[in-house]
Each structure stands twice: as structure tokens, then as C-alpha cells.
N, C-alpha and C positions, 0 to 999 in steps of 0.2 A: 718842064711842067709834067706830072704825073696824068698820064691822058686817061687814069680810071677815075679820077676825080671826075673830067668833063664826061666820060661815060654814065655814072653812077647818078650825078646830080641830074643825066636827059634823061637817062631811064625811069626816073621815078619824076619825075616835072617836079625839082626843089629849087628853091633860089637859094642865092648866097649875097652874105652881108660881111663886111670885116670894119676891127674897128684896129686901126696898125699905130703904134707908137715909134718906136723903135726902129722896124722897116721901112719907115715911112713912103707908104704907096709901094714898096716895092710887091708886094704880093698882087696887088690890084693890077700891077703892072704885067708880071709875070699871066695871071688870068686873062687880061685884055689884049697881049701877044697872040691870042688864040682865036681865030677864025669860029663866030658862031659864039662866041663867051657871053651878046649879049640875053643868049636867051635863057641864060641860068645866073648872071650876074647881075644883082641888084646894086653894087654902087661899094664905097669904100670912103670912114671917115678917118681924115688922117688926127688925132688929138696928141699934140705933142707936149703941151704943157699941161699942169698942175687944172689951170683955169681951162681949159680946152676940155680934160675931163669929166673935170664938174659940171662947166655950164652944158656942155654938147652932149658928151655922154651919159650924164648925169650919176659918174658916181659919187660916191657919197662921200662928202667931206671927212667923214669919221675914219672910210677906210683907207683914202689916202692917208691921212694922219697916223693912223696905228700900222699900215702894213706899209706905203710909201705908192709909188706908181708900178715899179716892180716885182709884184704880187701873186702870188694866185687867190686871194681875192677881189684885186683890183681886174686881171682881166678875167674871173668870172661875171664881174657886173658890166663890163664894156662888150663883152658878148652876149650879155642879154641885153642887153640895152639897145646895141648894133642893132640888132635882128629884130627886134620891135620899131626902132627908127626909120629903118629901110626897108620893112615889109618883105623879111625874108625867110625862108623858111631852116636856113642853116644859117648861122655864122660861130665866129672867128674872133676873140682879142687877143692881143701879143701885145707885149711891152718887153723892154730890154737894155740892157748898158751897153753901148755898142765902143764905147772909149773913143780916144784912147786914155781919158782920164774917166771919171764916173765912179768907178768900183769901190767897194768897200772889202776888206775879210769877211764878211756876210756876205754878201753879194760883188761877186767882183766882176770885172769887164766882161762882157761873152757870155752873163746871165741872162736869160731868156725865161719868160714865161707864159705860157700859150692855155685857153680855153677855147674850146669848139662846145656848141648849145644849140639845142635843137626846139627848144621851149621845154622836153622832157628829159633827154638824158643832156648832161654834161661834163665833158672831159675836161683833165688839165693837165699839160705837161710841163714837167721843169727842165731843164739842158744851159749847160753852161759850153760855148765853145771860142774856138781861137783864132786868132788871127789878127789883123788888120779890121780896119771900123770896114769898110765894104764886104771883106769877107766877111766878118761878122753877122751882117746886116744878112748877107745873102746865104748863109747857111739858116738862120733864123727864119727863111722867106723859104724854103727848100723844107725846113723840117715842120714847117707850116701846114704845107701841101700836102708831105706825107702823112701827117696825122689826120688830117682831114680826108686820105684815103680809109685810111683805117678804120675813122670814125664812122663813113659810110659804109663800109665792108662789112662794120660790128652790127650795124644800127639798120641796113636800110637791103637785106638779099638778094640777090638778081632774081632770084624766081619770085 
């Protein structure tokens, strides 16, 4: 676990929200490993289905439809939506094909797709990686974190 993430987010009193498809809780997990996590973690919904998205996170039937679950417009609205539902000040949606079936030539096994949302700026990353469904899983939950160092390094100064 990148310990400037838990630096960055006490420095500046942020919370954090995730909404994890793909990793399912593993990132919540990874944060909750951490002595002191509750006082910057707001909580972590896991939506793993189609229905899960919609009715919980509420996105929107349209974009599931045109772009699928693994999107970067599907997880820009589970990361707004996360962070509105949990009353937080940063979050996090990821979704991803962790296999070992799933993939398409568009989108094959080890696609990953990450938003971090602040209510004003929004990142999104795309990574495709390899391995086994747990690697998978746990490289996706690792490049998570880093991005979300980043995002606060970009977005939030130490001074």
C-alpha cells in the first residue's frame, strides 16, 4: 500500500469512497490493512452486476448499453456517484475482465479501467495486464493506489 496516499489524504482531512467491480473489495481491503484507515475511509461499494450498477450506483442504463460495464464512461459515473453516496471527498471506480474467460479483441482479459473524481477534476486510466484472475485482480488494486497517489500529488500540494 502506497503510504503517500494515507499521508496526502490526513494532510489535507479528505475522505475516500470506491466503487470496485472487478477487484471486488480488494482495494477496500488493501486500505483497511492500514492502522488509522478509518479516519480517511468512507466505506467501499462492491457492484458486480449489470443490476448492481444501476440500481446502487446508479449508472445509467444508456451507458452500460453503448459502452458496456468496462468503460471509461461507466467508471466515470460510479466514481461520481461512489463519492456522492458515501459522502466523500475523493473516490475511485474500476471495473475490469479479470478471466479467465470474459475477453473480447476489444477488450481482452487484464482490461482495466479506473476513474479517480474529486467532484472537480477527473482522471481516467486505461491498462490492460497479465496473468492469472488474482494477479490480475491485484495488479488492478495496486495500479489503483498509484494513481490515486498521483492524483493527490497532481491536485492537492503539501504546502
Amino acid at each position: 500500500m502506497n503510504s503517500s496516499v494515507i499521508k496526502y489524504l490526513s494532510l489535507h482531512t479528505l475522505t475516500l469512497a470506491i466503487a470496485e467491480t472487478s477487484t471486488g473489495g480488494m482495494i477496500a481491503n488493501m486500505l483497511t490493512d492500514q492502522a488509522g484507515s478509518s479516519a480517511f475511509f468512507n466505506g467501499s461499494i462492491v457492484a458486480y452486476s449489470y443490476d448492481s450498477l444501476r440500481d446502487v450506483l446508479h449508472v445509467r442504463p444508456e451507458t452500460l448499453d453503448l459502452h458496456g460495464a468496462v468503460s471509461e464512461a461507466t467508471v466515470r459515473e460510479m466514481a461520481q456517484s461512489v463519492r456522492q453516496i458515501l459522502n466523500a471527498n475523493i473516490s475511485i471506480g474500476i471495473c475490469g475482465i479479470t478471466g479467465p474467460s470474459g475477453g473480447t479483441p476489444q477488450k481482452p482479459v487484464g482490461t482495466s479501467w479506473l476513474a479517480i473524481s474529486d467532484g472537480e477534476y477527473t482522471s481516467t486510466h486505461h491498462a490492460v495486464f497479465e496473468g492469472h484472475r488474482i494477479a490480475i485482480k491485484t495488479q488492478m488494486a495496486q495500479h489503483a493506489l498509484a494513481c490515486l497517489a498521483d492524483f493527490l500529488e497532481s491536485h492537492y500540494p503539501k504546502s
